[in-house]
C-alpha positions as CSV (number, residue, x, y, z in Angstrom):
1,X,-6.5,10.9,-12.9
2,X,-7.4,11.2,-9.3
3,X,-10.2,8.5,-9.5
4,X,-7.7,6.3,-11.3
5,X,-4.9,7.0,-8.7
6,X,-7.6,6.7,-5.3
7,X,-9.4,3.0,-7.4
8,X,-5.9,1.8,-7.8
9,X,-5.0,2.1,-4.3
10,X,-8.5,1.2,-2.8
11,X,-7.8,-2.8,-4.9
12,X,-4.3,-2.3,-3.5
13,X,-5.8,-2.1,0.0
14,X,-8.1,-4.6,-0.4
15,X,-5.4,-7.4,-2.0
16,X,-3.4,-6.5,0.9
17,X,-6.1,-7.0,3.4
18,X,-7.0,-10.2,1.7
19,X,-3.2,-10.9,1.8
20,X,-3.3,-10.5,5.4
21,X,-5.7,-12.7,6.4
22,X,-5.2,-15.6,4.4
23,X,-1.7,-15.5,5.5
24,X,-2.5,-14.8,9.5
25,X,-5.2,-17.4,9.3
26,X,-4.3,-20.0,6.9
27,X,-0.5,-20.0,8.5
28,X,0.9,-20.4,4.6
29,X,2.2,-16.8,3.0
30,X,-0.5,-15.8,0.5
31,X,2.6,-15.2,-1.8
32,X,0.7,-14.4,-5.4
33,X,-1.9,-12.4,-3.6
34,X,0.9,-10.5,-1.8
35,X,2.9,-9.9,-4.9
36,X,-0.2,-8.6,-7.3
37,X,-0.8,-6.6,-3.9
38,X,2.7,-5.4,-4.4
39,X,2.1,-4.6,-8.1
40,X,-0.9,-2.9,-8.0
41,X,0.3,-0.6,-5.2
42,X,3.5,0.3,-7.0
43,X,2.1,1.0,-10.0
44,X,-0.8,3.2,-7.8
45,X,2.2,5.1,-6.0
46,X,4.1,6.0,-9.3
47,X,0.5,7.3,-10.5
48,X,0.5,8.9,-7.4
49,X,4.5,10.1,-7.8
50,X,3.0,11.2,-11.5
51,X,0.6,13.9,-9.8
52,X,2.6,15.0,-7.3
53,X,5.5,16.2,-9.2
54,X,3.7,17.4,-12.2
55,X,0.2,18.6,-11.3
56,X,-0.4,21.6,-9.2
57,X,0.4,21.6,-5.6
58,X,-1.6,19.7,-3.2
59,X,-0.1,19.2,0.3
60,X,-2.9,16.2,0.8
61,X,-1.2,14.3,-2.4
62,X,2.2,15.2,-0.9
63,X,1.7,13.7,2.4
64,X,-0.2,10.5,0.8
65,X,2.7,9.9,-1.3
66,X,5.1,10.2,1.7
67,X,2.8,7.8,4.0
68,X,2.4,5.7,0.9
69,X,6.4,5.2,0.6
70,X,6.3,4.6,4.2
71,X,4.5,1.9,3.5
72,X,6.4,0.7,0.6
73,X,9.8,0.3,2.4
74,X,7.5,-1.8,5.1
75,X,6.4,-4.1,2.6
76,X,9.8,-5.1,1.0
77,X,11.2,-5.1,4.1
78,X,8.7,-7.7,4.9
79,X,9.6,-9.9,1.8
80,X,13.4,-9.6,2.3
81,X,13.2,-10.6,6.0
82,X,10.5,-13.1,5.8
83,X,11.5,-17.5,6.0
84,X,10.1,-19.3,3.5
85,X,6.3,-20.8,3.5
86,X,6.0,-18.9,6.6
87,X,4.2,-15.7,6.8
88,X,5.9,-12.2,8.1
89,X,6.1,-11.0,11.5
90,X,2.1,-10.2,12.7
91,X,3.2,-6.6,13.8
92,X,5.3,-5.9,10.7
93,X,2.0,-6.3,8.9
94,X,-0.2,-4.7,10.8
95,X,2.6,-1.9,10.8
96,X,2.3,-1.8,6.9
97,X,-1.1,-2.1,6.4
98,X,-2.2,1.1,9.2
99,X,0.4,3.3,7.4
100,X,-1.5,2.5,3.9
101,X,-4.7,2.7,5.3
102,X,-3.7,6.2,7.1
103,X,-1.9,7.6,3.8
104,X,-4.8,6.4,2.0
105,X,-7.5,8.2,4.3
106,X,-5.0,11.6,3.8
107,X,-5.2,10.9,0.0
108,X,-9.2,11.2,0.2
109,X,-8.6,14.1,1.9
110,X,-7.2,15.5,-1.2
111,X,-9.8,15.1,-3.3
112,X,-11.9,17.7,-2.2
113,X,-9.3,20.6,-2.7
């Protein structure tokens, strides 16, 4: 389950990070890249959530999760506050995307206990 959890997040990083750039360069929101982002990295942080509060305790896990729901109310505070056909704020998503890349740099950490 932890390979499934770490290769979900690691195509959630990478969606987001192609996200990003398309967005910051291209000027247009990369809207459908955003929201599979969006998917994919829900559904890693309930997998996540999953482990967590059911499999044994693992203070690594914990603090990925937290970081990761850091990251979470980022990114739909992005999409609520954003105009259309115009991407979000450059520091909001530079915000979002150094909290996932830190939680998910503590969550490798966890694998090795």
């Amino acid at each position: 389950m932890n390979t499934l959890i770490t290769m979900a997040f690691l195509t959630a990083l990478v969606l987001g990070g192609t996200a990003a750039f398309l967005g910051l360069r291209g000027g247009r929101p990369a809207a459908r890249v955003a929201t599979v982002h969006g998917l994919v990295a829900t559904s890693a942080l309930v997998l996540l959530g999953y482990r967590v509060f059911t499999g044994p305790e693992n203070l690594w896990f914990n603090s990925a999760f937290f970081l990761f729901l850091l990251a979470l109310v980022g990114g739909v505070f992005m999409r609520l506050v954003r105009r259309m056909n115009e991407p979000p704020f450059a520091a909001l998503i530079v915000l979002h995307g150094v909290t996932a890349v830190v939680a998910f740099l503590v969550l490798l950490g966890g694998l090795g206990e």
